[in-house]
C-alpha positions as CSV (number, residue, x, y, z in Angstrom):
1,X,8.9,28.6,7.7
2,X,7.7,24.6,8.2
3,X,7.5,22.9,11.3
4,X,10.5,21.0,11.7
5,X,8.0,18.2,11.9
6,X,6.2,18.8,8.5
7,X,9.9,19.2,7.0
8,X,10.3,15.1,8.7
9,X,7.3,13.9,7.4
10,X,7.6,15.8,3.6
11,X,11.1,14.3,3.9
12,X,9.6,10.7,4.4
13,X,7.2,10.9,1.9
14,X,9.3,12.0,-0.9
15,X,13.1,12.3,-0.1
16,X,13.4,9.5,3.4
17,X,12.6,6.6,1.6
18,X,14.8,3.4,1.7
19,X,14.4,0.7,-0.2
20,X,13.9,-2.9,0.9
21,X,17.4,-4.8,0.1
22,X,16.6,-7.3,-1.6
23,X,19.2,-10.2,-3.6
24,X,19.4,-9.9,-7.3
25,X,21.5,-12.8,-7.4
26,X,19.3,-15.5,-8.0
27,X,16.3,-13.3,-7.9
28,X,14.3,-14.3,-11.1
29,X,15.2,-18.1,-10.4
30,X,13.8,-17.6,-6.8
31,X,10.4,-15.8,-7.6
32,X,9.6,-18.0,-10.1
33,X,10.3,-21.0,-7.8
34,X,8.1,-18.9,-4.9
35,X,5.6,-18.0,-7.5
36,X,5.3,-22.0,-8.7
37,X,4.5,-23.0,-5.1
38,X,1.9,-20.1,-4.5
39,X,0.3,-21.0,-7.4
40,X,0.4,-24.8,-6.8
41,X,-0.7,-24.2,-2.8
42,X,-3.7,-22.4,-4.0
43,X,-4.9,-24.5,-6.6
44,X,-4.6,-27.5,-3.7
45,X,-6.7,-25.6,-1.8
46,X,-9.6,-26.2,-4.2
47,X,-8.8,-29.7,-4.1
48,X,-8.2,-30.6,-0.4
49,X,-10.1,-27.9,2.0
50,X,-12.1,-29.1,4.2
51,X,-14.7,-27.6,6.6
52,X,-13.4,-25.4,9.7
53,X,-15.1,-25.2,12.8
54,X,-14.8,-21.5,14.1
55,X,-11.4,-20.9,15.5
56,X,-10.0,-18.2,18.0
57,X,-6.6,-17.5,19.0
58,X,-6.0,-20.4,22.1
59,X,-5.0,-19.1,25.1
60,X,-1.7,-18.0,25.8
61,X,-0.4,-18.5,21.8
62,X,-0.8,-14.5,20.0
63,X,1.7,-13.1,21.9
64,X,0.5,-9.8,22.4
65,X,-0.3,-7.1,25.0
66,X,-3.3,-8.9,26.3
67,X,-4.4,-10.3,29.4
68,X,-7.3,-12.4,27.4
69,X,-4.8,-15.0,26.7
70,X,-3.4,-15.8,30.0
71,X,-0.2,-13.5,30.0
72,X,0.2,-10.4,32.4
73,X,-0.3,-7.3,30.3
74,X,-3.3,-5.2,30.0
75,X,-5.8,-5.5,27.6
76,X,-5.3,-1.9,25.7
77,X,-4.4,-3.4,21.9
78,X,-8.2,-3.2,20.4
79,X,-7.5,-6.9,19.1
80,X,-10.3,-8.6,17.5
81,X,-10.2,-12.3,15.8
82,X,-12.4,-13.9,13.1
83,X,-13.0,-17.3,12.2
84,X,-11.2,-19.5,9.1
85,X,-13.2,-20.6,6.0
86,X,-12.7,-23.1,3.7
87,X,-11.5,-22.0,-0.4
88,X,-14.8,-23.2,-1.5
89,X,-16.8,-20.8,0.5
90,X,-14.9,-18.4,0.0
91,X,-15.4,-18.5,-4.0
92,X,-19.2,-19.0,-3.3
93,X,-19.1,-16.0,-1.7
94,X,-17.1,-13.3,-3.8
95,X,-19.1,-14.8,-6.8
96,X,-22.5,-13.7,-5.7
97,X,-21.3,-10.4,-3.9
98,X,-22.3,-7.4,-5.7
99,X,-19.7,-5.5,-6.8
100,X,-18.1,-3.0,-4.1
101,X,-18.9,0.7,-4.2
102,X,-15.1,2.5,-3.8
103,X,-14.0,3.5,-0.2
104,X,-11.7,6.8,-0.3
105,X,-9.6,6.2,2.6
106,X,-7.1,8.3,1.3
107,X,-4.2,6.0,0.5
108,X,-4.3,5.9,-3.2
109,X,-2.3,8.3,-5.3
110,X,-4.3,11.2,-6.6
111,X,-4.7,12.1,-10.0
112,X,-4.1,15.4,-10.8
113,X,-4.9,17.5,-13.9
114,X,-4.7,21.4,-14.9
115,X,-7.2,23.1,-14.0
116,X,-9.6,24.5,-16.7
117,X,-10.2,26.9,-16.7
118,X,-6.7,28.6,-15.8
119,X,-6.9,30.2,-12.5
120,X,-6.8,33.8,-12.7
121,X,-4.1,35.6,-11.2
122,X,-1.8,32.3,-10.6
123,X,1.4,32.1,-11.9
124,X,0.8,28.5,-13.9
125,X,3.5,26.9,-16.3
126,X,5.6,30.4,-16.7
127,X,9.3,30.2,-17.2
128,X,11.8,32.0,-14.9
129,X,13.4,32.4,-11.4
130,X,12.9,33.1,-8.4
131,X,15.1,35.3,-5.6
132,X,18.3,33.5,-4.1
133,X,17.3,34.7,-0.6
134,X,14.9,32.3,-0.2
135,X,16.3,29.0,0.9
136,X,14.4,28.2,3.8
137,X,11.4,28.3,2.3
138,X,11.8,25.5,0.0
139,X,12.5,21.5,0.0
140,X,15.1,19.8,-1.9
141,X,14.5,19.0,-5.3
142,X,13.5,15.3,-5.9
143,X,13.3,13.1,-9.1
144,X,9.3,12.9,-10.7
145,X,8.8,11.0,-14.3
146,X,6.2,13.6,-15.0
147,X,4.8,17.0,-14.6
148,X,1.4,15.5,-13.4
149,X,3.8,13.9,-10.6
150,X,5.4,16.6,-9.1
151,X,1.9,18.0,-9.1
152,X,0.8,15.4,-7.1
153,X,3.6,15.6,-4.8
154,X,2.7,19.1,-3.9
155,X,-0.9,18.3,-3.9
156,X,0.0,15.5,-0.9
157,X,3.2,17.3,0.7
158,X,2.6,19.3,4.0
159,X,2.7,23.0,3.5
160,X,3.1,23.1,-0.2
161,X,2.2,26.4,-2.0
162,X,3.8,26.2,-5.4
163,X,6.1,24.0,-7.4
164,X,8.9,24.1,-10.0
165,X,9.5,21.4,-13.1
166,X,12.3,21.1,-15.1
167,X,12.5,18.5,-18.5
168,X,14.3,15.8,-16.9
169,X,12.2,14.9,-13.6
170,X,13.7,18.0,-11.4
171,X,10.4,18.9,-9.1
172,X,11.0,21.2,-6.1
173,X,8.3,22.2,-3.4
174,X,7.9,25.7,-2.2
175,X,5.9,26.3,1.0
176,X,5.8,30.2,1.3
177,X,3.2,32.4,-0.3
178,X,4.6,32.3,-4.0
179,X,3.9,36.1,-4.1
180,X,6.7,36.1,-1.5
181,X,9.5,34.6,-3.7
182,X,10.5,37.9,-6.1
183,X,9.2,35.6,-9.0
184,X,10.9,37.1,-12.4
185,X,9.4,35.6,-15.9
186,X,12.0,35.2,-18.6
187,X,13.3,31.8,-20.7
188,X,15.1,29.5,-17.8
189,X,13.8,26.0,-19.0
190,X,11.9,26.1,-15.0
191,X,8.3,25.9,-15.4
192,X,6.6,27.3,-11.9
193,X,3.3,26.4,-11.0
194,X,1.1,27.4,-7.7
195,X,-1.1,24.8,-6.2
196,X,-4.0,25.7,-7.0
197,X,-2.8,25.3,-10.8
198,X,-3.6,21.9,-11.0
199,X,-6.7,19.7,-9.7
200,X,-6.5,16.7,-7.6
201,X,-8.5,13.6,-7.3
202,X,-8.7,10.1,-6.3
203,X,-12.0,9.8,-8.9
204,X,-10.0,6.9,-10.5
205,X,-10.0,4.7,-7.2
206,X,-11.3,1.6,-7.5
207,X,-10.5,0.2,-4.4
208,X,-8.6,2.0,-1.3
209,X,-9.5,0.5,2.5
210,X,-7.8,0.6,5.8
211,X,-8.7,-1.1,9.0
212,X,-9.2,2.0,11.1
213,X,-12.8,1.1,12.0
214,X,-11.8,-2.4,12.9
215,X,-14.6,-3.8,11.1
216,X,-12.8,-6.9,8.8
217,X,-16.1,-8.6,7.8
218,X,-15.3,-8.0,4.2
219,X,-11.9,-10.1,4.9
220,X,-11.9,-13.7,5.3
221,X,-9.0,-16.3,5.6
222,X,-8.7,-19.8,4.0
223,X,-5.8,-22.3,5.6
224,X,-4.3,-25.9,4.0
225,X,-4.7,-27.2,8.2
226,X,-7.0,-26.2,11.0
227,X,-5.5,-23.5,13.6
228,X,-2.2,-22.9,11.2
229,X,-2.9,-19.1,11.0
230,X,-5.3,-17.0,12.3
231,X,-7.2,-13.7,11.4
232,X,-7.9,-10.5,13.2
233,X,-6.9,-6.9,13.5
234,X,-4.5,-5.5,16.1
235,X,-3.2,-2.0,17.1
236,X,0.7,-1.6,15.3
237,X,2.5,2.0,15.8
238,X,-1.1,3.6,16.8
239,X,-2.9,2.4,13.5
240,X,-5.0,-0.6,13.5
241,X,-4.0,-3.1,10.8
242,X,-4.9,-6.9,9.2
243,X,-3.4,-8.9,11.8
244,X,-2.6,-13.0,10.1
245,X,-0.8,-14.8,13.0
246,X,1.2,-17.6,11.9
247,X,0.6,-20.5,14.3
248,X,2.6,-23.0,12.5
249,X,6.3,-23.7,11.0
250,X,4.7,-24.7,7.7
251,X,1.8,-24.2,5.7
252,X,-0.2,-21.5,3.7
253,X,-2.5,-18.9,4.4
254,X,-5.0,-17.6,1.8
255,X,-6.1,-13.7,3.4
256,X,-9.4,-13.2,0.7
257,X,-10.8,-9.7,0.2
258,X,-14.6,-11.3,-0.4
259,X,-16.1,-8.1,-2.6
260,X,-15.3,-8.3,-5.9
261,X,-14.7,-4.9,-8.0
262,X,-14.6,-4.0,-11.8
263,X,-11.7,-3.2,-14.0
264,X,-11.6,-2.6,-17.4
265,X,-9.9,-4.5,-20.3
266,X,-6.1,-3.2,-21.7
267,X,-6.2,-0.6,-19.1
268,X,-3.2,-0.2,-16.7
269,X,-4.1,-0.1,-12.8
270,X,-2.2,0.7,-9.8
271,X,-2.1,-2.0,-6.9
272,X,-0.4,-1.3,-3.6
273,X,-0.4,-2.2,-0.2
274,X,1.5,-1.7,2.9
275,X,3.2,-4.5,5.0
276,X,5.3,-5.6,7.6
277,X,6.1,-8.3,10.1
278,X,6.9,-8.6,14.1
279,X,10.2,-9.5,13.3
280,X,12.7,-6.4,14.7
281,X,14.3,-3.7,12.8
282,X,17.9,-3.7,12.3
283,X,18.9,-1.2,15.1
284,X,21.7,0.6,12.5
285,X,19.7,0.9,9.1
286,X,16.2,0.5,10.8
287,X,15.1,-1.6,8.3
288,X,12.9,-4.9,9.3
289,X,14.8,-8.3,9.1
290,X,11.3,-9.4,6.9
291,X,11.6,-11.7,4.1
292,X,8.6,-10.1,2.7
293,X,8.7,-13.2,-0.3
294,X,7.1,-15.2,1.5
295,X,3.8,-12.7,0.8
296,X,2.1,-12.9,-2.8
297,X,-0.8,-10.9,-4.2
298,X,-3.7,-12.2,-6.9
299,X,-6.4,-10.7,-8.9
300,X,-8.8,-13.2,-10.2
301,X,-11.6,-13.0,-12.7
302,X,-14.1,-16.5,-12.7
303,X,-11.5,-17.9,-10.4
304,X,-8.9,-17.5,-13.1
305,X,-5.8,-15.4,-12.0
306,X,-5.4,-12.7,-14.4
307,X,-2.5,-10.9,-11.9
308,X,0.0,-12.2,-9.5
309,X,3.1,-10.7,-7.7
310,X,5.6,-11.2,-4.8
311,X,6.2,-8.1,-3.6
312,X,9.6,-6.9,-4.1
313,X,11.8,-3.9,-4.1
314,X,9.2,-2.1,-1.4
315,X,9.9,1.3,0.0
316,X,10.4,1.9,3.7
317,X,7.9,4.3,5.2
318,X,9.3,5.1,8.4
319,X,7.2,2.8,10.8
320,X,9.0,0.4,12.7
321,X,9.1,-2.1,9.6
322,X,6.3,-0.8,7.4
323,X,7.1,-1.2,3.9
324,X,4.8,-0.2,0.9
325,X,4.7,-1.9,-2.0
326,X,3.1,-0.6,-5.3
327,X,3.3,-2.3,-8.7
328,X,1.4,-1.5,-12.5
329,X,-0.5,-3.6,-14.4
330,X,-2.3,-4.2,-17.5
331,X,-5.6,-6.2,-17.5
332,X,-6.4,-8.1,-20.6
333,X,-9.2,-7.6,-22.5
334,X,-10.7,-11.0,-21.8
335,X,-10.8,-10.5,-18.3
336,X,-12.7,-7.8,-17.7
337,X,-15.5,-7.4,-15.3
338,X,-15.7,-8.4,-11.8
339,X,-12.5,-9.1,-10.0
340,X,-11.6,-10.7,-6.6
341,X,-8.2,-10.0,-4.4
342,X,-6.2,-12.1,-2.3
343,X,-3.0,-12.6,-0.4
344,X,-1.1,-15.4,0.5
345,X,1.6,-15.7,3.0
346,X,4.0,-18.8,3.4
347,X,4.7,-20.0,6.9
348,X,8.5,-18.3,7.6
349,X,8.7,-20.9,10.8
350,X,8.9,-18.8,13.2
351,X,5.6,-18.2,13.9
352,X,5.2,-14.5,12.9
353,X,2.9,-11.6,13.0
354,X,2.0,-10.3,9.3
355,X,-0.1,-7.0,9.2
356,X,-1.1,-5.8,5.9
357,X,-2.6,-2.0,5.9
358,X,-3.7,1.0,3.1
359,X,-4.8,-1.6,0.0
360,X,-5.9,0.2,-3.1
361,X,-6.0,-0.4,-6.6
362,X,-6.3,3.0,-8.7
363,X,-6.5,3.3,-12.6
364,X,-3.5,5.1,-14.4
């Protein structure tokens, strides 16, 4: 049988997940409002940024667990700060760095495929059923678009030994030795797979970092003013993430991922992210009081934005306020080639933390 804690974290990976509330009254009038002013605050950028002189966070301001800024706590957070930049570096910069070879850091969705050839001795895509005695051995059935996706869940699932797929999206895990489950062949419309049955990968990854190393000299961060926000990383439920303190009621920051990477033209790509503010949860629902449209991503190619999105509709991962956010997209043709990433976040005005964790972009 699972652990009771492999059965909570299965459970928050596939079945737990809540999904950021978010107003669909309004919504398409408000994004393409927050979407004009992203657009417009960046392209001012190029106009207006001026040189920064390097910039730390002043005593007493971040707000954290530290005693190197004058409070009382202990210095156990592993916080680090880098300097701001202006825009025009920071094009300079991703335009004459070679293009980045892919991290696996193991946040991107794997791609899985059957395995060829068949494993022998593997019950693989075989109709039938399975003895009713069984219950504990098995999770409840969840919704998948696709055979290759319920393939995937059991590749990333805790414990999983075999699946089951119905037409219609049914996937179910099993986590017992399938030879276990008094297996009968005959026409049920269930297809039943074992693990090993299919192949998993993350070969298609074109970008997937973390911030676990604490090393963030790939990152930079362009602001509108001096000291209006400030970059580092800092320690957030045990993980260490991209720390962007907001220092100011207004304003923009620009967080610029300086590599550059190559996509190719009319293919479909996965971007996601994971992100979440130091505003508190909502102690009934545990969700985070975060009004994550104030964040917007960009792909660029020649300084030309080819991709852009405010995240929306994110799914709650269990982590104090940690949403993740995923979204598909098709690059054209023209744009092919090198490509740069940035965020943005718009001051919320009451001087936040954002931390951003688990980027990748993935080709599907």
């Amino acid at each position: 049988m699972a652990s009771p804690k492999a059965i909570a974290i299965f459970a928050l990976l596939t079945f737990g997940r809540v999904h950021a509330e978010n107003d669909d009254e309004d919504c398409d009038d408000e994004t393409t409002a927050l979407s004009t002013t992203f657009a417009t605050s960046i392209a001012s950028f190029t106009k207006t940024a001026s040189s920064t002189a390097t910039t730390r966070f002043p005593g007493g301001q971040d707000n954290d667990d530290n005693d190197d800024d004058g409070d009382d706590c202990d210095d156990d957070d592993n916080e680090t700060t880098t300097s701001q930049t202006t825009f025009a570096t920071v094009t300079n910069t991703a335009s004459s760095t070679s293009t980045t070879t892919t991290a696996h850091s193991g946040h991107a969705p794997l791609t899985c495929t059957k395995a060829a050839p068949k494993p022998d001795g593997l019950v693989c895509g075989k109709q039938g059923y399975i003895s009713r005695d069984e219950e504990q051995g098995r999770f409840p059935p969840t919704q998948k678009d696709s055979l290759e996706e319920c393939a995937t869940l059991c590749a990333t699932g805790p414990d999983c030994a075999a699946f089951s797929y119905r037409e219609g999206g049914h996937c179910q895990i099993f986590i017992r030795d399938f030879s276990t489950y008094g297996f009968t062949q005959t026409t049920s419309g269930t297809y039943w797979f074992e693990k090993d049955c299919y192949e998993c990968s993350d070969s298609k990854t074109v970008l997937d970092v973390d911030f676990r190393s604490g090393d963030i000299s790939d990152w930079s961060l362009t602001t509108d003013r001096d000291e209006t926000f400030f970059l580092g990383t800092r320690n957030v439920d045990g993980l260490l993430a991209l720390w962007v303190l907001e220092a100011t009621t207004d304003g923009l920051a620009q967080i610029n991922y300086d590599p550059t990477f190559k996509l190719n033209g009319e293919s479909t790509y996965e971007l996601g992210f994971a992100a979440r503010s130091s505003l508190p949860v909502d102690p009934e629902n545990g969700l985070p009081d975060t009004n994550f449209k104030l964040m917007a991503v960009y792909l660029s190619a020649d300084d030309k934005v080819i991709y852009e999105n405010i995240p929306t509709g994110g799914v709650w991962n269990g982590g104090q306020g940690w949403f993740k956010f995923s979204d598909k997209f098709i690059v054209p043709k023209a744009n092919a080639g090198s490509i740069s990433l940035k965020f943005t976040i718009q001051a919320s005005g009451q001087q936040l933390d954002w931390f951003l964790g688990n980027v990748y972009i993935t080709k599907v």
